[in-house]
C-alpha positions in Angstrom: -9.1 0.4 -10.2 -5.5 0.1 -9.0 -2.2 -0.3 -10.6 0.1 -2.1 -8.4 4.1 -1.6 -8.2 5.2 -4.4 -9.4 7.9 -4.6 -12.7 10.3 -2.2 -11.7 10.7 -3.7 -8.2 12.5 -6.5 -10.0 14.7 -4.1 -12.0 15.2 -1.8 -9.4 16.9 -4.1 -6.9 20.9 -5.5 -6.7 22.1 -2.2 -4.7 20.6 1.0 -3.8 21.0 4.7 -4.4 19.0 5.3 -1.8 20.3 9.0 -0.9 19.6 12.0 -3.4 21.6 15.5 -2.7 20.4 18.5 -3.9 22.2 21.7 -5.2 20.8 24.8 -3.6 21.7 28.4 -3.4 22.5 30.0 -0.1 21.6 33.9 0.5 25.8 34.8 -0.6 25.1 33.5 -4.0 27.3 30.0 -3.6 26.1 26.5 -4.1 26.1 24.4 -1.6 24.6 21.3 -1.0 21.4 20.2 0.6 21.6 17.0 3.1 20.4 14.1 1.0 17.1 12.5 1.5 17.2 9.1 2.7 14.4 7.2 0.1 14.7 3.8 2.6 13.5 4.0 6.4 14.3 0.1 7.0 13.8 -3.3 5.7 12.6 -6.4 7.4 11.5 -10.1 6.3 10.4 -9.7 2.4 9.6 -5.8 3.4 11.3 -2.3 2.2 9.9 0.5 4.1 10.2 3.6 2.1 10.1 7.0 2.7 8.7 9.9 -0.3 8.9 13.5 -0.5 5.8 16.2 -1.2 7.9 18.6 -3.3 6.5 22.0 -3.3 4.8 22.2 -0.6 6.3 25.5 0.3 4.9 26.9 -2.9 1.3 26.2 -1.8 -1.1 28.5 0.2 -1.9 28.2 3.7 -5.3 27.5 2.4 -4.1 24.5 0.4 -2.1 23.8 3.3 -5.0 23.0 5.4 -7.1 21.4 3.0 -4.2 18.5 2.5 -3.8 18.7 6.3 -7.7 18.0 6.8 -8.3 15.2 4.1 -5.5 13.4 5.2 -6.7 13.1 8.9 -9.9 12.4 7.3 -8.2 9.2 5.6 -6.4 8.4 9.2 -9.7 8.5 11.0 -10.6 5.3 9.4 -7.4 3.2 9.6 -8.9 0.9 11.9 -11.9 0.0 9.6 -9.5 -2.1 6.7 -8.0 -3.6 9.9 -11.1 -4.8 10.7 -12.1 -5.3 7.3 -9.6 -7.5 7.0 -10.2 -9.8 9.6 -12.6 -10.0 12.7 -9.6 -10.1 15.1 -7.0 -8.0 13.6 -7.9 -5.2 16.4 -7.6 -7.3 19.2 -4.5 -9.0 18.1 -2.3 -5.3 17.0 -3.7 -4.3 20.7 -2.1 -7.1 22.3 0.8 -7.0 20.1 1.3 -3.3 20.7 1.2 -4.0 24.5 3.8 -6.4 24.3 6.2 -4.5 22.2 5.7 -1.1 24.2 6.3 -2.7 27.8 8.3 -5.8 27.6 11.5 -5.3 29.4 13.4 -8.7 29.5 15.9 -9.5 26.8 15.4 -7.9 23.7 19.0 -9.2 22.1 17.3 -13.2 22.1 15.9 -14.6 18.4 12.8 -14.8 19.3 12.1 -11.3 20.0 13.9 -10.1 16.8 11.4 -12.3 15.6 8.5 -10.8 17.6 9.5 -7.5 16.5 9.7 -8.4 12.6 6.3 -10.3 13.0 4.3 -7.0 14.5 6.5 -5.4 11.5 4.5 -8.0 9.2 1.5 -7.0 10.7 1.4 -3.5 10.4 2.9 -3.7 6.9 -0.4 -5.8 6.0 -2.9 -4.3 8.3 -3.5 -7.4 9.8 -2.4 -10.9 10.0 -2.3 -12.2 6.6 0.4 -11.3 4.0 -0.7 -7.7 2.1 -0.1 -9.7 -1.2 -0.7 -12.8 -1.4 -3.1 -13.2 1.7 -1.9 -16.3 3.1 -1.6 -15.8 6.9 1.7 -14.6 8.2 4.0 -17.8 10.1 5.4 -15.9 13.6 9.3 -16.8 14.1 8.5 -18.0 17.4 6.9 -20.5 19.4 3.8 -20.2 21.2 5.0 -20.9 24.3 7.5 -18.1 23.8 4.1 -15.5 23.3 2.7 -16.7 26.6 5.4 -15.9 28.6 5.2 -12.3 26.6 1.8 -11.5 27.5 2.5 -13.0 30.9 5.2 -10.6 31.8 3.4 -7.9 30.2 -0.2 -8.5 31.5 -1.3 -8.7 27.8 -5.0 -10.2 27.6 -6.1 -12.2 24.4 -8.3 -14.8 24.4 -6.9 -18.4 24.4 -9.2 -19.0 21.3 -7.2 -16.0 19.1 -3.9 -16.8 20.7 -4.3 -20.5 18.9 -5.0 -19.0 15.1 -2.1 -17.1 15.7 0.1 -20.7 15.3 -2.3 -22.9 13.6 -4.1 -23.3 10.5 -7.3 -21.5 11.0 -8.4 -18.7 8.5 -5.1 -19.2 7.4 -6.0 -16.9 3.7 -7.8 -13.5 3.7 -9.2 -14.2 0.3 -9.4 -17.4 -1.8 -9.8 -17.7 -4.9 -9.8 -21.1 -5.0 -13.7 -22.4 -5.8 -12.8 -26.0 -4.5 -12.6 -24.8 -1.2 -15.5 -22.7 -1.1 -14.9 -18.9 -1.8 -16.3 -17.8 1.3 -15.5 -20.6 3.4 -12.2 -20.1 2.2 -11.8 -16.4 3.4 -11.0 -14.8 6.2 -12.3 -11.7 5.2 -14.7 -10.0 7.2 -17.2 -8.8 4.9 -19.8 -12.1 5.4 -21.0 -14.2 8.5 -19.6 -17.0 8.9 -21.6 -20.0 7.2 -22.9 -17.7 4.3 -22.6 -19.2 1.2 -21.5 -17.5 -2.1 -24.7 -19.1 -3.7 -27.1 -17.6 -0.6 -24.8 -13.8 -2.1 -26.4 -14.7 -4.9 -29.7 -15.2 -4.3 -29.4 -12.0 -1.9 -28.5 -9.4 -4.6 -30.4 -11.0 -7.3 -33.8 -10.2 -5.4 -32.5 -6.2 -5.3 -33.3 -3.8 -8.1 -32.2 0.0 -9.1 -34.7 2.2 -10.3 -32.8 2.5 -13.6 -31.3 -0.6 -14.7 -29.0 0.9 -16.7 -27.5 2.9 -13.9 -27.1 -0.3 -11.5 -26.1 0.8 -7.6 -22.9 -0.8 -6.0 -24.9 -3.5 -4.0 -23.1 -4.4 -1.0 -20.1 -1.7 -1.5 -20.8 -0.2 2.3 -22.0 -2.9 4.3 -21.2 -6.7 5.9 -23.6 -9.4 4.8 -24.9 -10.7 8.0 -27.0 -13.4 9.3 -30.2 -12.4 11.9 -31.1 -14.7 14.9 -34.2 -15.9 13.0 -31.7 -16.9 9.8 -32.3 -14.2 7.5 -29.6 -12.6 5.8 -29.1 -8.5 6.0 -27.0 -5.5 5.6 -24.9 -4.0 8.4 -24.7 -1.3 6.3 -20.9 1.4 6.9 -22.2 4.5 8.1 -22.5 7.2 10.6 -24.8 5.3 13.3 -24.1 1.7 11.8 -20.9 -0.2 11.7 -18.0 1.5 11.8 -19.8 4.4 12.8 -17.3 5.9 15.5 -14.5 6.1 13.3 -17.3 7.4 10.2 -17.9 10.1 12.5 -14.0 11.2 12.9 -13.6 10.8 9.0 -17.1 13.4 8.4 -15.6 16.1 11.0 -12.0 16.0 9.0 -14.3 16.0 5.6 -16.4 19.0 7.1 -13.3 21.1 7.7 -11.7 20.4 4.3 -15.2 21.7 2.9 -14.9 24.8 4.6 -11.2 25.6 2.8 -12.2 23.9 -0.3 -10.9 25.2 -3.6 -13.8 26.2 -5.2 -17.7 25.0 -5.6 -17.2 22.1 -7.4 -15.3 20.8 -4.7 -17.1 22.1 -1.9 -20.3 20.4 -3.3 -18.6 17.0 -3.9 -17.3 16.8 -0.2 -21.1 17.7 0.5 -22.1 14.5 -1.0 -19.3 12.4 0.4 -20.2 13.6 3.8 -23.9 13.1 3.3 -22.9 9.6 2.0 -20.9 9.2 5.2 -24.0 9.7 6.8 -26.8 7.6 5.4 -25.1 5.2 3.5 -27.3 5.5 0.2 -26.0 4.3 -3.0 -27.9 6.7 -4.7 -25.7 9.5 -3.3 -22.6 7.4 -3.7 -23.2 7.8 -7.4 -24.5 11.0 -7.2 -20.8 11.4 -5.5 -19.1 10.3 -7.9 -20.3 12.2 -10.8 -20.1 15.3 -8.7 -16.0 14.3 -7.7 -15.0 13.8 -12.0 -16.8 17.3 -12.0 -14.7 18.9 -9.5 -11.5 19.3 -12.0 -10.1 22.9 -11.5 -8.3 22.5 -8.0 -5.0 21.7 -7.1 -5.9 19.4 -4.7 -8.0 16.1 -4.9 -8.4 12.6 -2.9 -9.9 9.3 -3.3 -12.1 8.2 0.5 -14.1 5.8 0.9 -14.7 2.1 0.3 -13.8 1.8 -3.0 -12.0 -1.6 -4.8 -13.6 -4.8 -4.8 -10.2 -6.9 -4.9 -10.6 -8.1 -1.4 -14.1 -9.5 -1.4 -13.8 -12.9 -3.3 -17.5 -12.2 -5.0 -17.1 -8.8 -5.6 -19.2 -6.8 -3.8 -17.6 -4.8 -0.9 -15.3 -2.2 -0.8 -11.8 -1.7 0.9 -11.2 1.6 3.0 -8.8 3.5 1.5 -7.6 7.5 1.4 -5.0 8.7 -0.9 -4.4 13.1 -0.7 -2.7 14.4 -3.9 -1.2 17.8 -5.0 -1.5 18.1 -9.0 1.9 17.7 -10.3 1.4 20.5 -13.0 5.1 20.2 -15.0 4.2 15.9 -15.8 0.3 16.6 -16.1 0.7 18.9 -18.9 3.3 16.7 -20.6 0.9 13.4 -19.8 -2.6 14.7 -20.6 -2.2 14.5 -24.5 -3.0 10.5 -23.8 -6.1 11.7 -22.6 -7.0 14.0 -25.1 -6.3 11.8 -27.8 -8.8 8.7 -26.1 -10.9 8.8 -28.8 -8.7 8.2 -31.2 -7.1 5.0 -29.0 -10.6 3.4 -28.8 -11.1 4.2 -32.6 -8.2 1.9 -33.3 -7.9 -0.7 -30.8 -8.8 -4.2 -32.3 -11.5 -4.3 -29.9 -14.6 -6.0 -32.3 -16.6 -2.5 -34.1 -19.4 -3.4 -31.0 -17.2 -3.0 -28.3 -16.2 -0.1 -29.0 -17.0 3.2 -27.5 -18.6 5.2 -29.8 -17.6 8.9 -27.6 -15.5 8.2 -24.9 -16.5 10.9 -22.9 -14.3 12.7 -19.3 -10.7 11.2 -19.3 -8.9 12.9 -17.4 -5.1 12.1 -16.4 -2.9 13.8 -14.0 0.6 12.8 -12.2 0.2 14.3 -8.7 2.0 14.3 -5.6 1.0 12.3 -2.9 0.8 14.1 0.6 -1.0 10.9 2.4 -2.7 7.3 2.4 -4.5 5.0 4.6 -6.3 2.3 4.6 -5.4 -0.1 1.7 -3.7 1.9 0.5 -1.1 2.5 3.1 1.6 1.1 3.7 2.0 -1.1 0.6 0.4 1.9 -2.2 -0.9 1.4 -5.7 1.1 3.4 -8.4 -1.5 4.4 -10.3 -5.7 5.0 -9.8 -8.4 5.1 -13.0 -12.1 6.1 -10.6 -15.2 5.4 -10.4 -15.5 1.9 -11.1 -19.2 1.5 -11.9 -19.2 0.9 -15.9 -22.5 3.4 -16.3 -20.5 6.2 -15.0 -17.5 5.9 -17.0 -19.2 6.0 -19.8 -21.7 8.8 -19.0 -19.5 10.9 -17.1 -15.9 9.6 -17.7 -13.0 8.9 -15.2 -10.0 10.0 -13.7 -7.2 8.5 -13.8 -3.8 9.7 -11.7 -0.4 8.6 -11.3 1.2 8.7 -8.6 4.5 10.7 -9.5 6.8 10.9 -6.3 6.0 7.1 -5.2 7.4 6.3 -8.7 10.3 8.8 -7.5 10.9 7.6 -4.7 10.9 3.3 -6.1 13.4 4.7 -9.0 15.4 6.7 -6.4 15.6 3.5 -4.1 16.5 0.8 -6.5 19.1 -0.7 -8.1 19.8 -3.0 -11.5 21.0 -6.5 -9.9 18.2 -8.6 -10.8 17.8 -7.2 -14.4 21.2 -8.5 -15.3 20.2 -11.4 -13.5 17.5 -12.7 -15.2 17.7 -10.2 -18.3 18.8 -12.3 -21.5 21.3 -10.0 -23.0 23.5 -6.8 -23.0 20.8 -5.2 -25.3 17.9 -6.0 -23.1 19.8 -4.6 -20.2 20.6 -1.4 -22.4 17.1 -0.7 -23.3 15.8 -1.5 -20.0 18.0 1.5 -18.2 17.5 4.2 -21.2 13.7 3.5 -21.6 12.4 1.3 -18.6 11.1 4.5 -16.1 9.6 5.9 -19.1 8.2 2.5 -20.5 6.7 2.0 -17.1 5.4 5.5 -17.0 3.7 5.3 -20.4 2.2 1.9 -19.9 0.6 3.2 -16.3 -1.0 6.3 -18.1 -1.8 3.9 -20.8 -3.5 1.5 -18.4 -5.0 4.0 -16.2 -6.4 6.4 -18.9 -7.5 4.3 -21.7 -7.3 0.9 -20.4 -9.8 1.0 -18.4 -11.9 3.9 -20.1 -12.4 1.5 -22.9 -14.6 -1.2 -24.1 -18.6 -1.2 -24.0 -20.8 -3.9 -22.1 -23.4 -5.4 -24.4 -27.4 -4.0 -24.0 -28.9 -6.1 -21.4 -25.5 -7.9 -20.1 -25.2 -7.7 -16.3 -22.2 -6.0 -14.7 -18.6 -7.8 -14.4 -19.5 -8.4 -10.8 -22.5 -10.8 -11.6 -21.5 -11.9 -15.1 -17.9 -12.6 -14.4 -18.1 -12.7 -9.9 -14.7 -13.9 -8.5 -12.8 -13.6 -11.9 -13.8 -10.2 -12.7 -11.0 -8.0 -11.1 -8.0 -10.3 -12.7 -10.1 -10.0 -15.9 -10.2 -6.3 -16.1 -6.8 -5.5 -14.8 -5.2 -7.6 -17.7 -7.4 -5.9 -20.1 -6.1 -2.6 -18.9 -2.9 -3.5 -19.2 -3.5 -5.3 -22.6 -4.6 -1.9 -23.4 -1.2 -0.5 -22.4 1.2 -3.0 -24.0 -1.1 -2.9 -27.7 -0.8 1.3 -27.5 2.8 1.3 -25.9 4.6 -0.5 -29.4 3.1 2.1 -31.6 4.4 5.8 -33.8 1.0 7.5 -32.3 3.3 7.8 -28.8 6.4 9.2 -30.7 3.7 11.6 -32.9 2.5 13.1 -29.5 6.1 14.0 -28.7 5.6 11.2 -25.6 8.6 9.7 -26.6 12.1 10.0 -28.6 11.9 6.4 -30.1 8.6 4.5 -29.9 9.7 1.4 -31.7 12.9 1.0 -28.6 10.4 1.9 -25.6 8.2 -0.7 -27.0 10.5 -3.3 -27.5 11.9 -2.5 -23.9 8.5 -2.4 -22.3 7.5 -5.9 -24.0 11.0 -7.3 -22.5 9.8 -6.8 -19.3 6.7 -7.5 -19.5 7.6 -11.0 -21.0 10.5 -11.2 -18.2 8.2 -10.2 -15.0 5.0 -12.1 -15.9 6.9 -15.7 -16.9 9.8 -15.5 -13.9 10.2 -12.6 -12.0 7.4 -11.9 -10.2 7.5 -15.5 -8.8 10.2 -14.1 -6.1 6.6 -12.9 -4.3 5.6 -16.6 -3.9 6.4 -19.3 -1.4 7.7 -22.5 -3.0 4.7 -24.9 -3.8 2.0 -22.2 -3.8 0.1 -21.2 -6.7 -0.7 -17.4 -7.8 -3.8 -15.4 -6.2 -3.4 -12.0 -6.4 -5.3 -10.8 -9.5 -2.6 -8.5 -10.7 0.0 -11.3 -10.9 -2.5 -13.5 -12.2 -3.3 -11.4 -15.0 0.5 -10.4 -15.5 1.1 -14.5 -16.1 -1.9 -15.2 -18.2 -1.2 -12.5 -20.5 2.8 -13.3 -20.7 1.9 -17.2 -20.6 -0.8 -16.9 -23.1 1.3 -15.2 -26.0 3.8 -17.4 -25.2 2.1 -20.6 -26.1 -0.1 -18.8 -29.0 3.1 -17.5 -30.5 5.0 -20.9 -30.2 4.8 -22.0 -33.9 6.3 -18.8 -35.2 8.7 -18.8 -32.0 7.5 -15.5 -31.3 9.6 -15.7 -27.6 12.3 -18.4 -27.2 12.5 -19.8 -24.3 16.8 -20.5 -23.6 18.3 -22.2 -21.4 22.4 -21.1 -20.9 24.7 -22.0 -18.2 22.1 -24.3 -16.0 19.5 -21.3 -16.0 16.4 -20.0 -18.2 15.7 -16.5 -20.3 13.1 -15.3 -22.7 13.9 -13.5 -26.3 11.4 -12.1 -28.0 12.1 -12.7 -31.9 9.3 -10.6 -33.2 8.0 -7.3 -31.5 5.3 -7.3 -34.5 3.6 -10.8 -34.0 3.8 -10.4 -30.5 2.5 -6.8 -30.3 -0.5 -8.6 -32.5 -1.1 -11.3 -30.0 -1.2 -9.0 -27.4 -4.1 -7.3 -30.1 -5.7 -10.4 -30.0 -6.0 -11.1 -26.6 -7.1 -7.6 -26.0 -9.9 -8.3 -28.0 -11.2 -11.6 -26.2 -10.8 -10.4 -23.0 -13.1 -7.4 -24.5 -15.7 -9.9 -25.6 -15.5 -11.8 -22.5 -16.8 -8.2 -20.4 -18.9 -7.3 -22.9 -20.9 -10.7 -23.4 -20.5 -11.4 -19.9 -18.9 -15.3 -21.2 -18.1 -16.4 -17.7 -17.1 -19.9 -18.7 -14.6 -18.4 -20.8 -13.1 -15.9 -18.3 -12.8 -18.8 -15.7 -11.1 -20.9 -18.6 -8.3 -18.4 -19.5 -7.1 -17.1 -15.5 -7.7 -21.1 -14.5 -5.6 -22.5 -17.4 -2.8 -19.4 -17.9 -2.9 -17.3 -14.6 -3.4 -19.9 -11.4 -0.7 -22.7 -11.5 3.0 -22.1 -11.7 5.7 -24.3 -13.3 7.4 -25.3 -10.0 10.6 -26.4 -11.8 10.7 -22.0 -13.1 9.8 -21.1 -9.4 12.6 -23.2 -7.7 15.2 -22.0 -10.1 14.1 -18.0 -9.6 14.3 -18.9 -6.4 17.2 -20.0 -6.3 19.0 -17.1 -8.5 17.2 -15.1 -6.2 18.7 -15.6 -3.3 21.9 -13.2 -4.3 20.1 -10.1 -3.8 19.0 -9.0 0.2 16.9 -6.1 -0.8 13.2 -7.1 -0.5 10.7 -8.0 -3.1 8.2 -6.0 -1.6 7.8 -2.3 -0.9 5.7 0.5 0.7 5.6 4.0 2.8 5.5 5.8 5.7 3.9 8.7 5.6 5.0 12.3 6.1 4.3 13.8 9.0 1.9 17.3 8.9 2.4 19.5 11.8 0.4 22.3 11.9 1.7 25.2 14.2 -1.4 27.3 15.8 -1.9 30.6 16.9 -2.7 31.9 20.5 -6.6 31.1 19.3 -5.6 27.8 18.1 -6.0 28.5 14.4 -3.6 27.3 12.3 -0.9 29.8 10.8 1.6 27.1 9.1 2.0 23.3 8.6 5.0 21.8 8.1 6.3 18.6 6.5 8.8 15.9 8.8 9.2 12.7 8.3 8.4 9.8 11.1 11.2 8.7 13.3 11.0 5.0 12.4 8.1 3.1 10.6 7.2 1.5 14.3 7.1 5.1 15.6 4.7 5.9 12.9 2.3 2.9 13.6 2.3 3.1 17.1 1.5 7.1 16.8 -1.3 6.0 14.3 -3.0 3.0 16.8 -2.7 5.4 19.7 -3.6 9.0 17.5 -6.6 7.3 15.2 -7.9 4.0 17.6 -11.4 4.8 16.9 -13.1 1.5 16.5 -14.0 -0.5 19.4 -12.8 -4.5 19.4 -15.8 -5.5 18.9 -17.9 -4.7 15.4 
């Protein structure tokens, strides 16, 4: 599961310190100062391009050194599969778009290629054509007639056919979540023939069978549903040999060089497995993976590869590519990893119903680590947090881990600003909490989220899995629980107890505050007017916030003002809400654990979907003061190894890209693998 970035991009926004100088010594003994890093490469449209720092790197081994350098062109090699992934064409159309932008020589001071430029921009920010958030398919700034004569004067070739659902209304959302229009039909995504139906997914899955039932396989994680010439439905399964099985290949001979420089056994055996999964694209040693990954503890280094979240298949069944490298962060891990020692003790007094509970909740583990690369979907736009594996059995055999992801919060904090806080906060006292405990309170509630959140909680004996009990509501489902999870435990002494925290009752209040503020206004500035909400993370942001709202009305737990022509929320009473928050926690509990799929549906349809258009106009509207985006990501550094007159490698060191174009151009041309046709 991921935790997206998404609260403190509304408090970090009116104006930027965007530059950070450091104080170094020089050889004489005297300070001087170090040229400060610049945290923003560009912005464009409703984009911030970001750049982050891997901070002591020059304090690892050489060994290390290559290990990170490996993995992360392991994660590279398969770029082009969540393009594709995304949708059928997204290969052909970067490859035409490329062309254009990398030979056109006529004007380039005219509107419509400023346009051009910020849709390819678009584009490569979302690995594809459809908006990285809320999927709807991105609107060029220009005409078609103004793209012909581009790929006319640059001998670009794409097909009349793909040229056309550029400008019209064809597969205009990657995933819908709408059932009225058919969750498949709906979809863009390329993870199911065209003219399957969710029903015929169904049927499919039902008919296959683990040899254990209480250690279910990932159905459909590593393959594309399919229908043969003679009508029956199969697997094009994602392996060495199958689909995707050029750029596979590129990601197993990265992944067979990181084994030979891994840290220790452990390691060395789970890259073993991942490689061998690579390879034959068994489920069996996908979990066999997994349980031999949450072994491998002792190293420095880790990674997440492979398809992993189900958030962009509307029936949740196949996994995204993604790659994320990490360096553990050993100065925040220490301080953080009490939360995970004291798990038991969390699940022992949530207000989760006695059966719910866990009875040993077994392998948390929690670290803040350093990222040193991404890919896939997780690249540009980047989670902030990651709890893994997401099959339930495993957790609760075997446990989880669960990292933060320390210098992209750095580098959002270091980039930000307080405009929209005093914006839309309701008073002085809000503001004051929100800048003495908001990084922490946003901190605490991600380790909270990540490590018990969604390490919690028991499915009932003989109820199937989320997937097939809950299907397209599941991922909104769990990610509110988790961060139910996060706002019961972050309003409580037990943080202050385990020295987490100088004031528990103010971080609470502070974290509740925004909560309230993000999931009933804020977060709307992501939408287009008119449109309802999607994305599962907002979704379960505003069923949660609107929820409590409406259950806490008769003791007017939050007041809803209205001052000066514009709207606020004041929380009257952290202790009824923090209850309500209890309550709902333990619903959305019974809801997994029972498998009550007419409830789930009831509370995202009736609290998380539609949006009070009369709130969205006017945030909107008091939006419109602040230029710097609503949406963020990353380039990545750049690794350069230096080699020897034998070509081994005798140092790597870390630049940063020229320009977020330079990098994406350098990534189409460097890790191109796939052909246009899959």
């Amino acid at each position: 599961m991921k935790l997206l970035k998404i609260t403190s991009v509304f408090i970090a926004v009116g104006f930027s310190f965007i530059c950070n100088a450091q104080i170094i010594k020089t050889t004489n003994g005297k300070i001087s100062e170090k040229a400060p890093f610049d945290y923003v490469a560009e912005q464009f449209s409703d984009i911030k391009v970001l750049r982050y720092q891997i901070s002591g790197w020059e304090n690892l081994t050489l060994k290390e050194q290559k290990l990170i350098y490996y993995l992360t062109q392991a994660g590279y090699s398969g770029r082009d599969i969540a393009w594709d992934q995304h949708y059928k064409y997204n290969l052909k159309i970067r490859k035409a778009l490329e062309n254009i932008y990398q030979n056109y020589k006529g004007s380039k001071t005219s509107d419509d290629w400023k346009n051009f430029e910020i849709y390819l921009k678009r584009v490569w920010f979302a690995n594809g054509i459809h908006h990285h958030y809320s999927s709807d398919k991105i609107k060029p700034g220009f005409s078609k007639e103004y793209f012909l004569s581009l790929t006319k004067a640059t001998k670009t070739v794409l097909a009349p056919a793909i040229t056309d659902i550029l400008f019209n209304d064809t597969d205009s959302k990657r995933v819908n979540l709408d059932e009225s229009k058919g969750l498949l039909e709906g979809s863009a995504i390329n993870f199911y023939d065209k003219a399957i139906t969710a029903k015929e997914v169904e049927n499919f899955y039902a008919k296959k069978t683990s040899p254990d039932a209480k250690k279910p396989y990932s159905f459909g994680l590593n393959s594309k549903l399919v229908r043969t010439a003679k009508g029956q439905l199969e697997e094009k399964t994602w392996k060495s040999g199958g689909m995707y099985g050029a750029a596979i290949d590129k990601i197993i001979y990265w992944l067979e060089k990181a084994k030979s420089v891994a840290e220790n056994k452990k390691q060395a055996d789970a890259l073993g497995l991942l490689i061998q999964y690579y390879q034959t694209g068994n489920l069996k040693t996908w979990d066999d993976y997994n349980i031999a990954w949450l072994q491998a503890t002792e190293g420095n280094i880790d990674y997440i590869n492979s398809f992993i979240e189900v958030y962009n298949d509307p029936l949740g069944y196949r996994g995204s590519y993604e790659s994320i490298v990490q360096i553990k962060d050993f100065d925040m891990s220490k301080k953080m990893e009490v939360i995970s020692k004291n798990a038991q003790w969390f699940e022992d007094n949530s207000p989760l119903m006695p059966e719910h509970k866990k009875k040993n909740v077994v392998g948390v583990s929690y670290k803040t680590v350093i990222v040193a690369g991404e890919s896939g979907d997780s690249s540009p736009a980047t989670p902030i947090g990651v709890n893994l594996p997401n099959a339930d059995w495993i957790r609760a055999e075997h446990g989880s881990k669960s990292v933060s992801l320390g210098n992209i919060l750095d580098s959002y904090s270091k980039a930000g600003g307080k405009g929209r806080l005093k914006e839309f906060a309701n008073d002085a006292d809000e503001i004051a909490l929100a800048e003495k405990y908001g990084e922490l309170g946003d901190k605490l509630h991600t380790a909270l989220h990540e490590v018990i959140g969604h390490a919690s909680g028991q499915i009932n004996p003989g109820v199937g899995t989320p997937k097939e009990t809950l299907k397209s509501y599941a991922s909104t489902l769990e990610e509110g629980r988790a961060d139910l999870v996060g706002l019961y435990y972050v309003y409580n002494p037990k943080l202050q107890e385990l020295g987490l925290v100088d004031d528990w009752k103010k971080l609470g209040m502070e974290s509740y505050d925004s909560y309230i503020r993000n999931g009933l206004m804020t977060q709307l500035v992501r939408l287009e007017p008119g449109a309802n909400i999607e994305e599962a993370h907002m979704r379960n942001r505003q069923y949660i916030s609107a929820w409590v709202f409406e259950k806490g009305k008769k003791d007017n737990v939050i007041e809803k003002i209205s001052r000066d022509g514009k709207t606020y929320f004041n929380i009257t009473d952290y202790e009824k809400l923090h209850d309500l928050f209890g309550q709902l926690l333990r619903e959305i509990q019974r809801i997994k654990s029972e498998g009550d799929y007419a409830a789930g549906k009831a509370l995202v349809e009736d609290y998380g979907v539609k949006v009070d258009q009369k709130m969205h106009t006017e945030v909107l509207e008091r939006n419109k003061q602040f230029t710097s985006a609503p949406y963020s990501g990353f380039v990545n550094p750049v690794l350069v190894p230096k080699l020897d007159a034998k070509g081994n490698i005798i140092s790597i060191e870390v630049t940063q890209p020229k320009s977020f174009a330079d990098q994406m151009l350098n990534y189409s041309k460097k890790y191109g693998f796939l052909p246009l046709e899959n």
